[in-house]
N, C-alpha and C positions, 0 to 999 in steps of 0.2 A: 683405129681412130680414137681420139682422145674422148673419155667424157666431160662433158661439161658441167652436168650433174651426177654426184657422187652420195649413195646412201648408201651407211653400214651396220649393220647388226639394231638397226629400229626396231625398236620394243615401244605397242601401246596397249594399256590397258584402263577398261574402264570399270568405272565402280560396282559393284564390290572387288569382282575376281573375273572379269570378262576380258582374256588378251585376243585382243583384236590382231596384233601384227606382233609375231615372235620372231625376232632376232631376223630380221628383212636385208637384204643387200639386194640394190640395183643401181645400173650405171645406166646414163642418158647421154648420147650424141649432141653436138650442135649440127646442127643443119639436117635432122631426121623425123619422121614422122613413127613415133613409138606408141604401141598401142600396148592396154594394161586390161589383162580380162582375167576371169575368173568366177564361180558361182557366188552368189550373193552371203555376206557373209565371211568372203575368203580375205577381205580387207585393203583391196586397189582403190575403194574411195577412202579409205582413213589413209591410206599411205597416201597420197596426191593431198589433202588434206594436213596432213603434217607437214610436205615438201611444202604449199600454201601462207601455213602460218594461222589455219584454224583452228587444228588439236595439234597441241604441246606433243612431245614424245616424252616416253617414260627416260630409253635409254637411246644409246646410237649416236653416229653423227653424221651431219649434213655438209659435203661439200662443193660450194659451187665455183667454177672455173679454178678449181683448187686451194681455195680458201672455207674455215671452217662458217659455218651459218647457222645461228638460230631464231626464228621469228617467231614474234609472241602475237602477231595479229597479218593478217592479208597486205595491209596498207604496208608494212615493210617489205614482204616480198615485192610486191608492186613495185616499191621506191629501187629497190634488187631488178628489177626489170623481169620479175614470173607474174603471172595474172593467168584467171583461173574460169572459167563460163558455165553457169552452172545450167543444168534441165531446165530452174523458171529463171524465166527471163524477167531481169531486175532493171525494166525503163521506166519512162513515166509517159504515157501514152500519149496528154496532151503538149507536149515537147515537139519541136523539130529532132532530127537526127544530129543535126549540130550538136542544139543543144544539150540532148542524153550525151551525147561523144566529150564535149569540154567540160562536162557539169562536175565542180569539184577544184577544176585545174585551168579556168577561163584564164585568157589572156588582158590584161588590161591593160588602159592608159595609167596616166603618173597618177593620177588624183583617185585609182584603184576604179576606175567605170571600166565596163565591159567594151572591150575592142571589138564590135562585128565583127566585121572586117579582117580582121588578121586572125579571131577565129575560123571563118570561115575558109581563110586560106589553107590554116593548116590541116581543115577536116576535108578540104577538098583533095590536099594533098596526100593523105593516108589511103582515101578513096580511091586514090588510082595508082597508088602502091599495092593497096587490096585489088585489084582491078577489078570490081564490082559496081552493079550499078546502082548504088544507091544514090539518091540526091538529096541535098543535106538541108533543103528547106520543107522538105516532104515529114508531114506528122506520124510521128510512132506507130496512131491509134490507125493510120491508113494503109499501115504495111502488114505483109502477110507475117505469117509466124517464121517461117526460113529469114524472112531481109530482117527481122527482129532480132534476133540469131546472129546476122551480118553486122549488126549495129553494138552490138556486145561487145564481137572480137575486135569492132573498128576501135571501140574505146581503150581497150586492150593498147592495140596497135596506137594510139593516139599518144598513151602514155609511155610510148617504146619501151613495150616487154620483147626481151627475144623469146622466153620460154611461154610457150600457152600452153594450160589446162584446160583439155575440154570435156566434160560430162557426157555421155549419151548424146552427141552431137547434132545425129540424125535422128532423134526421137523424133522430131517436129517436123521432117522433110516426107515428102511424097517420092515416092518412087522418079518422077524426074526432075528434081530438084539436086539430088545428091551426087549425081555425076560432077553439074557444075561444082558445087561445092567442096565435092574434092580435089577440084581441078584448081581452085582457088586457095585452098589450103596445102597442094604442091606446089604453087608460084610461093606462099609465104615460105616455104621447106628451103628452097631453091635460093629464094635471097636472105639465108641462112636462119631462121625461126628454127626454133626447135618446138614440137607442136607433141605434147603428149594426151593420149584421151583414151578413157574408160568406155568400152562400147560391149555390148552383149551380143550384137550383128557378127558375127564370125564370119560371112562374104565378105562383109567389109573390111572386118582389118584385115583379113590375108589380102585384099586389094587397093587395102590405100596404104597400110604399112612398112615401115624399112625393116623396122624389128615388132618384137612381141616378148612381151613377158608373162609368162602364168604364174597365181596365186592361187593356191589350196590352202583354206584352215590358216589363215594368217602368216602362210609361210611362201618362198617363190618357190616354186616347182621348176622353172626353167628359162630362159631366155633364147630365143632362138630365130631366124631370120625367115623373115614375112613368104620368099620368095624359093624356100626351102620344105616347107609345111603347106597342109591344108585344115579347113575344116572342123574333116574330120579327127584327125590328131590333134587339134587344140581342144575337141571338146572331149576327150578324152584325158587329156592332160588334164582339164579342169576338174573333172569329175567321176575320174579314176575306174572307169568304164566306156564301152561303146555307146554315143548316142544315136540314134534313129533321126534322119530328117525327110524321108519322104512321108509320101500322105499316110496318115493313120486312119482314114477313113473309108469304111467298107459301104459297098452301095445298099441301102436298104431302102425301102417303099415307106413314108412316112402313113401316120396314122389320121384320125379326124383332126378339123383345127380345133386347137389351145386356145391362141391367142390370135384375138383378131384387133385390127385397127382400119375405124373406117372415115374419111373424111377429117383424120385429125389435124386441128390447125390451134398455132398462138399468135397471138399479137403482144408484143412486150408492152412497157407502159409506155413509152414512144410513141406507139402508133405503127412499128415497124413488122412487116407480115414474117415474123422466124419458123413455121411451120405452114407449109401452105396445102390444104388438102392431102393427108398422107393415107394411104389405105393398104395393108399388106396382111398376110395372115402366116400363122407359124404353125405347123402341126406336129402333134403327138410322133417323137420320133425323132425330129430335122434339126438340125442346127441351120437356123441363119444370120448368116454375116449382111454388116453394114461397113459397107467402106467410105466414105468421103474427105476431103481437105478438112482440117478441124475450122471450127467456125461457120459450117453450111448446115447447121438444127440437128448436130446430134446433139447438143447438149439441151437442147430444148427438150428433145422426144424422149431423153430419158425423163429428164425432169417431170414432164407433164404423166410419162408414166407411172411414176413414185411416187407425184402429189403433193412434190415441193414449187412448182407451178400451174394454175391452174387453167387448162384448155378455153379457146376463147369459140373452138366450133370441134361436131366431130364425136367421136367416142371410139370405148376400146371396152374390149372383155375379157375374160381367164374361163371357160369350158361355160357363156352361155351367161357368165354372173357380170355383167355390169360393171365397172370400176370408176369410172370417169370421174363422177364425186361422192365417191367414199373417202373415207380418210385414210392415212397411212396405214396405221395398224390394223385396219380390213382388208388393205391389198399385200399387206405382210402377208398375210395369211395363204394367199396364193401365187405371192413371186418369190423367189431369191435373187436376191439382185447385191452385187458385186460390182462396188463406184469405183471410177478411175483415178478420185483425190483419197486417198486411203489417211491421208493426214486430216481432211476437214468434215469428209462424208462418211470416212468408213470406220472410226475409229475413236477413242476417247483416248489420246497419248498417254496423259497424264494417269487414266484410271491402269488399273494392275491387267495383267495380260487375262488373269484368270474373267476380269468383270467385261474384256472385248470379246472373249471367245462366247460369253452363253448371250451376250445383247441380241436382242430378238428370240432367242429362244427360252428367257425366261418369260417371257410375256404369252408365248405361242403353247410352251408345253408345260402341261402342269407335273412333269416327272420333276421340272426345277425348283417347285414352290412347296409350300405345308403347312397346314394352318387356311387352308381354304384360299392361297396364293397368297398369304400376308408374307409369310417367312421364306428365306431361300434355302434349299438341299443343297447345302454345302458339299455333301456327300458327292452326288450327280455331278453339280457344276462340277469339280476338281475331274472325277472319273470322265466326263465329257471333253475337259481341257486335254485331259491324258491321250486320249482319245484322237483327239481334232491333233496333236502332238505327231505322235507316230504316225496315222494316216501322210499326213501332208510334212512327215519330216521336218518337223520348226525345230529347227534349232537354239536356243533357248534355257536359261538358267530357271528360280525357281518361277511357278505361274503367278507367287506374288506379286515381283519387279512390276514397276510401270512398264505399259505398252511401246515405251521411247526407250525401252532398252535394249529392244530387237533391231536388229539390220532393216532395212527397209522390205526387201525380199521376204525376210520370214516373217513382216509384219503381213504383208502381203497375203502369205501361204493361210495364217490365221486367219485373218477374212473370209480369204476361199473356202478353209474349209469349217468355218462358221456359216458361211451362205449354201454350201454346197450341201451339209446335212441337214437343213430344213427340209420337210415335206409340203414341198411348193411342186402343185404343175409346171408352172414358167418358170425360168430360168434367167434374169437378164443380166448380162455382163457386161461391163463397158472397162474396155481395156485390162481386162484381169491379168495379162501377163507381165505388163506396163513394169520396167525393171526387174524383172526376173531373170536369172540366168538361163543356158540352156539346159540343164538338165532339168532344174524347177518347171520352166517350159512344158517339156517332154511329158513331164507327171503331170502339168495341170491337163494338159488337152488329152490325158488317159481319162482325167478324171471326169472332164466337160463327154468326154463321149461317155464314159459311163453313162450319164443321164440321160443321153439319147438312148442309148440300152434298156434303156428300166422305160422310158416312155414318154420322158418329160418333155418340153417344147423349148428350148433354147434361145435367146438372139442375142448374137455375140458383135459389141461394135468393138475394133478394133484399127489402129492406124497401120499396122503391119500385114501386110498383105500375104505375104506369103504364111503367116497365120492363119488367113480366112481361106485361102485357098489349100491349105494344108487338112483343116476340121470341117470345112462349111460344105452342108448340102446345095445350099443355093447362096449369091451374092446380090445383094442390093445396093445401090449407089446413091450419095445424097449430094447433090449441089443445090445451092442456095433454097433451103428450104423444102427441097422436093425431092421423090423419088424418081430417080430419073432410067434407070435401068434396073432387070430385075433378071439374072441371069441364072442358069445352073451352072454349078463348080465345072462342068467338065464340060458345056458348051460355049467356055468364056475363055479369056487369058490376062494374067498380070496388066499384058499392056495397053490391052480394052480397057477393062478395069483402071488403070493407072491416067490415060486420055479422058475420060469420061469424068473421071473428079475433079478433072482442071476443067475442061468446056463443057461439062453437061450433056452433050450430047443424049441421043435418044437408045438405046440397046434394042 
């Protein structure tokens, strides 16, 4: 079968001397679902990226239905008929779905006023081309995070792209949302789209894919067909080793509790109840997961634990010591905590990688300081970054470079194991694997159970389930503000689990 898309020998490089994609060749079907994996760092989002018209290519060329192409910005691929969906979702919340779907590209009468009406037509019309059910008078701000999702690729489809780009697709979905959705993105396949998408879920491409392509180290390893392969040889392919996917978790008796939480609740400035009496306790030893739909107070309960909001009933403690209103840099002192926005919470982009790696630890330990904690041990910090380097394998030029010069993955790994070497009891994570590949995967959750080895108290939220079920001693569930069930890993299942974040139900 013919490609539609055509890339050969793509070369990108970014400044100084960081080649991202060496000398790349891959061809793309019309009417196929081609999935693009690889470990973080290997270069399948700058390749899609470049096909996009976000980064320039160094060398190579691009050709689509066999003609040569070069785009210097998205809005020309677009006008090409490619369009591209990225992880955040870019609406405006207080909008209709019409409105997000035409905005840009409204239809009007002669005197240029906005045509309801024949908007409307044609976003109803795409909608049941998508055959989805959104409805287009329904607000942004009222839709779950999946139909947000829906509303992206409708604009896509509004603007008749045949080719989609889609990012991490099912970051956002819960375990039964994504059947439909692939079932929706094989009708777009079907009436001839071409649908390409970067995903780290290896179930899923070998299940929704026609083809697959691997990348290692900026280069393709291979193309090869969905229905031919598993798994496990893809993640091998990626990362030029056997990877392990069963549980890595040994049963052990946990210790006294860590951390406890009793009766904690918020009320936003609304008046809106986002925590509502929450009480659970972590002990020396256990790792526990929280599972729920995003948007039912995990973001609240980290917060009010960190200190970046503050509890309106309730309390919480670290081995007996109070935290509720202390300030941050006291409850540093006793958590490690690893945020799931690593661009706004976990990280200073702009500062040098070396000033991300010792953050909170030059405040915490005085190996970093001299001069009575006025000056910094240059010395240390670098030996520590070295350190935090090998450990967690980041890949990475000098520790000068701004922190934006890393892949997102290895910005990641830097975090982790900037959070992971403090000498904190508690441990709190919230999505730490959140774009990583599988092998990075593999080594963090070696690294998270270390901690259960040494003795620490863990609580790990995470939207991937088979993560929580892979590491977690026990599983708790959150809908609308509550704990609603409170299981052990081995007397539960995915789809208990998976039920109970949609309806709450009781466990």
């Amino acid at each position: 079968m013919e490609n539609i898309i055509e890339m050969t020998g793509i070369v990108k490089v970014f400044p100084p001397n960081v080649v991202a994609l060496d000398n790349v060749s891959a061809g793309f079907r019309r009417g196929e679902i081609h999935a693009i994996v690889g470990e973080n760092g290997a270069g399948k989002s700058t390749l899609m990226k470049v096909l996009y018209g976000m980064e320039e290519r160094n060398a190579g060329e691009i050709f689509y239905s066999g003609k040569p192409v070069f785009y210097h910005e998205p809005g020309e691929a677009i006008a090409d008929g490619i369009g591209m969906v990225h992880q955040e979702i870019l609406l405006i919340p207080e909008y209709t779905v019409c409105q997000n779907v035409v905005l840009g590209v409204e239809p009007t009468h002669i005197l240029g006023v906005l045509d309801d009406e024949e908007a409307r037509r044609r976003v109803v019309e795409k909608i049941e081309e998508f055959q989805s059910n959104l409805q287009p008078e329904t607000l942004v701000e009222d839709l779950s995070v999946a139909a947000r999702q829906k509303v992206e690729i409708l604009k896509l489809l509004y603007r008749n792209v045949s080719i989609l780009i889609l990012d991490e697709p099912t970051a956002v979905l819960t375990p039964q949302e994504i059947p439909q959705f692939f079932n929706e993105l094989r009708r777009l396949r079907d009436n001839g789209k071409t649908i390409l998408f970067i995903s780290h879920h290896l179930d899923e491409v070998v299940e929704l894919s026609d083809r697959i392509t691997v990348m290692r180290k900026g280069e393709v390893v291979d193309t090869v067909d969905a229905a031919g392969t598993s798994k496990r040889e893809l993640a091998s392919m990626m990362v030029g080793r056997e990877v392990i996917f069963t549980s890595l978790r040994e049963e052990k008796k946990p210790g006294e509790v860590v951390f406890s939480v009793s009766g904690l609740s918020y009320r936003n400035p609304h008046g809106h109840q986002q925590l509502k009496e929450i009480s659970f306790d972590v002990r020396a030893g256990e790792i526990v997961g929280i599972a729920g739909v995003e948007g039912n107070g995990q973001y609240e309960l980290v917060n009010t634990i960190t200190g970046l909001l503050d509890a309106s009933g309730g309390s919480f403690q670290v081995n007996g010591t109070g935290l509720t209103h202390l300030p941050i840099l006291e409850r540093r002192k006793r958590i490690s905590y690893v945020s799931q926005d690593r661009s706004r919470m976990g990280a200073s982009r702009t500062a040098s990688i070396i000033e991300n790696t010792i953050m909170s630890h030059h405040r915490l330990n005085r190996n970093f300081t001299r001069w009575k904690g006025i000056l910094l041990n240059f010395k240390a910090a670098r030996q520590f970054t070295e350190n935090v380097q090998e450990r967690f394998s980041v890949n990475m030029g000098s520790m000068d470079n701004p922190f934006n010069s890393l892949s997102g993955g290895n910005q990641q790994k830097i975090i982790l194991g900037r959070e992971l070497s403090l000498d904190a009891p508690f441990v709190l994570l919230d999505q730490p694997t959140r774009g990583l590949d599988v092998g990075s995967i593999e080594y963090v959750h070696h690294q998270i159970l270390r901690m259960r080895e040494q003795g620490r108290a863990v609580l790990l939220l995470s939207a991937d389930l088979d993560e929580l079920f892979r590491i977690s001693d026990r599983i708790l569930v959150m809908h609308r503000g509550k704990i609603v069930a409170d299981h052990k890993n081995e007397d539960t299942t995915l789809e208990e689990v998976g039920i109970q974040m949609l309806e709450g139900a009781e466990g």
